[in-house]
C-alpha positions in Angstrom: 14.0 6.4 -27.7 13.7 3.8 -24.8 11.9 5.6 -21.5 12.2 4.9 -18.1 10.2 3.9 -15.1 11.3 3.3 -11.8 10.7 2.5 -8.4 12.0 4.5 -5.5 12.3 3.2 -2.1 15.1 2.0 0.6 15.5 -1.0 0.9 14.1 -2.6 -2.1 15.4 -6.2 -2.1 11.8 -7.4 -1.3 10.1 -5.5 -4.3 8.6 -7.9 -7.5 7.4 -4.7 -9.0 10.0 -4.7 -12.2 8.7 -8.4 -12.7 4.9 -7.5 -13.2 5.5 -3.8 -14.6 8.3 -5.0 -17.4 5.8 -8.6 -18.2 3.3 -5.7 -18.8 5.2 -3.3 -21.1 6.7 -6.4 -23.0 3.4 -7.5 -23.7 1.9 -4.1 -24.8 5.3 -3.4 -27.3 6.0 -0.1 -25.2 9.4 0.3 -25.5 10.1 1.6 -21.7 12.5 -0.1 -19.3 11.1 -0.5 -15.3 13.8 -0.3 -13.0 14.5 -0.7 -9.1 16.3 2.7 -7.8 16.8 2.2 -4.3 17.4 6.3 -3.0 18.9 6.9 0.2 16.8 9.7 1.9 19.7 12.6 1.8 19.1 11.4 -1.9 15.5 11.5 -2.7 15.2 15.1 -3.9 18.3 14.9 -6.2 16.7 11.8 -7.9 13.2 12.8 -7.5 14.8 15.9 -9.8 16.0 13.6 -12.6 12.5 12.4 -13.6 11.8 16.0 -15.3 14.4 14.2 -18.2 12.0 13.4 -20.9 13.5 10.1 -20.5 11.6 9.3 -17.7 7.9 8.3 -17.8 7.8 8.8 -13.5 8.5 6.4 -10.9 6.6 4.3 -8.1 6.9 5.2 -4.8 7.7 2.9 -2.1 8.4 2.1 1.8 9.4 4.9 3.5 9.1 7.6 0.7 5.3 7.5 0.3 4.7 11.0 2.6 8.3 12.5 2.1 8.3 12.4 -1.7 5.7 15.4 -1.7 7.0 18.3 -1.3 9.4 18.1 -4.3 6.2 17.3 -7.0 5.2 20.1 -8.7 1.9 19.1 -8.1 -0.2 16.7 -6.0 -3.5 15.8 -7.2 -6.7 16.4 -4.9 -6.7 12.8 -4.1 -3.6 12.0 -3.5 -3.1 15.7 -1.4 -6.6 14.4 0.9 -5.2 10.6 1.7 -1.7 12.5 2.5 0.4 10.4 0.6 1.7 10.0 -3.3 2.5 6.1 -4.7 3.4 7.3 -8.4 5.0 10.0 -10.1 3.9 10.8 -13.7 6.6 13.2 -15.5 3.8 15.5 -17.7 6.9 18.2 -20.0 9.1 18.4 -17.1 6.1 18.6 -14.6 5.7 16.3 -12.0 2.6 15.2 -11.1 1.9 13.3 -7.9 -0.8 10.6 -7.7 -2.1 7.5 -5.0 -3.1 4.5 -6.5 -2.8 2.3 -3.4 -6.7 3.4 -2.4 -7.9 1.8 -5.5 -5.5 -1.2 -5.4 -6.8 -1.8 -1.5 -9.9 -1.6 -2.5 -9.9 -3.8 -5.4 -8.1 -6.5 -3.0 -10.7 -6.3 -0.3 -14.1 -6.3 -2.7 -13.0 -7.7 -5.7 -10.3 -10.7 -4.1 -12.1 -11.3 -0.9 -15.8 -10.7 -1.3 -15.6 -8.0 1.5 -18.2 -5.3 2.6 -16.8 -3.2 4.0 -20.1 -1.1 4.7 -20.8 -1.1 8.6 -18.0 -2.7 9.7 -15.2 -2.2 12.4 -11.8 -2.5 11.0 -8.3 -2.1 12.8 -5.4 -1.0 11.0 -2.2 -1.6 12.4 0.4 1.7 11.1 0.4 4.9 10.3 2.6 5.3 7.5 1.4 6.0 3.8 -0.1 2.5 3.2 -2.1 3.2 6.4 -3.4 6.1 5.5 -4.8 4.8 1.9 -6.3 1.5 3.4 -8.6 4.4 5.5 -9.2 6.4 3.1 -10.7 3.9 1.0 -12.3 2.0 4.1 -13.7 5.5 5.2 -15.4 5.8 1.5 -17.2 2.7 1.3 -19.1 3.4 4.8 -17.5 0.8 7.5 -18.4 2.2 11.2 -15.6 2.0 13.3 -11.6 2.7 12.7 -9.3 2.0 15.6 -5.4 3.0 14.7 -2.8 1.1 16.6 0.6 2.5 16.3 3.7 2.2 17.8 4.4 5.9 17.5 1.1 7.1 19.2 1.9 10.7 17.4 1.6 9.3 14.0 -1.7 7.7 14.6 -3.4 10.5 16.1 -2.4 12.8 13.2 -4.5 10.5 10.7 -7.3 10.8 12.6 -6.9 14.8 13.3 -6.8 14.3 9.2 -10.0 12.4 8.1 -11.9 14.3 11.5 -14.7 15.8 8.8 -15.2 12.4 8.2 -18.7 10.3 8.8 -16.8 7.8 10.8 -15.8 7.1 14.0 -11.9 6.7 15.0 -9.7 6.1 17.6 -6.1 5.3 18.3 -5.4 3.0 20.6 -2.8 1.5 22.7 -0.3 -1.1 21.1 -0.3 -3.6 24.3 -1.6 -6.9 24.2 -4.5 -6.0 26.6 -6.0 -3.5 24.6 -5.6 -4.9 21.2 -7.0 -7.8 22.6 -10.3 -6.0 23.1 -10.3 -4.1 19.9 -9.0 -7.3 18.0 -11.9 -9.3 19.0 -14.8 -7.5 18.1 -13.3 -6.5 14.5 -14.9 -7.6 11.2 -11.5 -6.5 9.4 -7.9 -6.3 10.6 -5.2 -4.8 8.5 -1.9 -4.8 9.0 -0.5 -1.7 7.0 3.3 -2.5 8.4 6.1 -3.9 6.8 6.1 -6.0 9.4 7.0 -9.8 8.4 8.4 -9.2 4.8 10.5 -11.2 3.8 14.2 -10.8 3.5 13.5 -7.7 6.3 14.5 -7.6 10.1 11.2 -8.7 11.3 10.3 -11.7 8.7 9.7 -13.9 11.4 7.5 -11.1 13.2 3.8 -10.3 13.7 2.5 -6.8 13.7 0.8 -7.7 17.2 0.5 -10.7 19.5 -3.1 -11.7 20.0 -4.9 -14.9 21.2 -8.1 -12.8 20.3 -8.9 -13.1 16.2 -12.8 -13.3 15.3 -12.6 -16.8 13.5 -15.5 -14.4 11.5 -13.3 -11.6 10.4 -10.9 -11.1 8.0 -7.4 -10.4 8.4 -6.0 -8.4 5.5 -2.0 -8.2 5.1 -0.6 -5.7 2.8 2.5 -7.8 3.1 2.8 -9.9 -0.3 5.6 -11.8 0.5 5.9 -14.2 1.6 2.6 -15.2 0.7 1.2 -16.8 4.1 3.0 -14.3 6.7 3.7 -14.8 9.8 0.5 -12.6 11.0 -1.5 -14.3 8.3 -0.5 -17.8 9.5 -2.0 -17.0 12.8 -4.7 -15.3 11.8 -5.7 -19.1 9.6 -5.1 -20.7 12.9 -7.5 -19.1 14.6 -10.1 -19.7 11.9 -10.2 -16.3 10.2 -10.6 -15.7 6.6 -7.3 -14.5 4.9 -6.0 -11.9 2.1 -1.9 -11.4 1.3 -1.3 -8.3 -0.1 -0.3 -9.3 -3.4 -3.8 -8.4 -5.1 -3.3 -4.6 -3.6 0.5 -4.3 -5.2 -1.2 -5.4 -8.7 -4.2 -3.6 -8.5 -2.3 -0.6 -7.7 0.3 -0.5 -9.8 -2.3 -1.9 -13.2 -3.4 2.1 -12.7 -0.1 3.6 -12.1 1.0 1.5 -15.7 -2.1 3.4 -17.2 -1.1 6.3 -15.7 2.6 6.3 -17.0 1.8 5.0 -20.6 -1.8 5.9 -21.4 -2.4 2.3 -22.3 -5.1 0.0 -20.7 -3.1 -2.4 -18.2 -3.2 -6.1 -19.4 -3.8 -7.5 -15.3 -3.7 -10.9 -15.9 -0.2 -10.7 -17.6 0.3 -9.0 -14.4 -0.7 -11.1 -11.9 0.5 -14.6 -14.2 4.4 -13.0 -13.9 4.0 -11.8 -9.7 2.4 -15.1 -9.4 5.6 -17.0 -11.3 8.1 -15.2 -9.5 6.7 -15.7 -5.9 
């Protein structure tokens, strides 16, 4: 019997994940079909429901379902429950089991892709949403020093930090005006945009998270945005003489372990990356 794997989220016009996903079963012989489901919210817990079938393997979890998918798991691993957000769904009999790869496919991007330490350093994430909270996470385990949150909904921001508070790092949210990014932009080692911000096919492709004059030509500007593959934030951030990193690596990193997750087979990543890297 042919299974299924899908990806939830709304919209999904931008999403190359049944590219990379299906390249990888294909080559592996698993006979399991990856599809794009784009839910509706008033719609998410009726087709969150359908992945008990055994038909289903689970589902990847997407912009803007990564927090609101939660409470209808059956369970959310301790991981996933601590970074406050759930990327993959694995159906275990019936059982749905909530896990966050996108700590490990940040991660992988920033160490493995750029050559970055994070250990010690100030970082500024731009966004609160689920992809923000895994970039900390995973910035706040590898030791940097300093987090500042810019947001536009102040709330959200604050709430991340009231969540990580235990944690050996400072944070602070800060004010989304040109004045005070400025400051903070300036004296980062690592800036990550964790909106959707200047995604192609989207209302603000032609957009940039922030408008700054003040990027370290030393620092690193990290979009989580993978396409197009030079984004309008990344664009300036190479004309003021930063380093760069698309957020293409993250989105295969991340979903290589959710595909190990769903099928219990090793994740062939170059496939991977070869059919992303075809189609974009």
């Amino acid at each position: 019997m042919t299974k299924k794997i899908g990806l939830f989220g709304y919209p999904l016009s931008h999403s190359i994940s049944p590219v990379f996903q299906q390249a990888a079963l294909d080559y592996c012989s698993l006979d399991v079909i990856y599809k794009v489901w784009p839910v509706e919210p008033a719609n998410l817990q009726t087709e969150v429901d359908k992945l008990r079938s055994m038909d289903y393997l689970g589902a990847g979890i997407t912009i803007p379902y990564k927090e609101k998918v939660m409470p209808f798991l059956d369970v959310v691993d301790p991981f996933a429950s601590r970074v406050g957000a759930v990327n993959t769904i694995v159906n275990n009999g019936g059982r749905l089991i909530g896990h966050n790869t996108d700590v490990y496919g940040f991660m992988q991007g920033l160490t493995e892709t750029a050559k970055f330490s994070p250990m010690g350093k100030r970082v500024l994430v731009v966004g609160a949403g689920g992809a923000a909270r895994a970039g900390i996470f995973g910035l706040i385990q590898s030791g940097v020093s300093m987090i500042s949150i810019a947001n536009r909904t102040k709330e959200r921001a604050l709430q991340i930090v009231e969540q990580f508070v235990d944690e050996e790092v400072e944070m602070e949210v800060v004010r989304s005006d040109r004045y005070e990014l400025d400051r903070v932009v300036k004296n980062a080692d690592l800036v990550v945009n964790a909106t959707s911000v200047g995604m192609r096919n989207s209302a603000s492709e032609n957009d940039v998270p922030f408008e700054t004059g003040s990027i370290s030509p030393s620092s690193l500007v990290y979009d989580m945005v993978y396409t197009p593959r030079d984004t309008p934030f990344l664009v300036l951030a190479k004309e003021a003489g930063a380093d760069t990193l698309g957020g293409l690596p993250m989105l295969i990193y991340q979903g290589s372990k959710s595909f190990s997750m769903w099928t219990g087979v090793d994740a062939p990543i170059n496939i991977m990356f070869d059919a992303a890297n075809d189609v974009l």
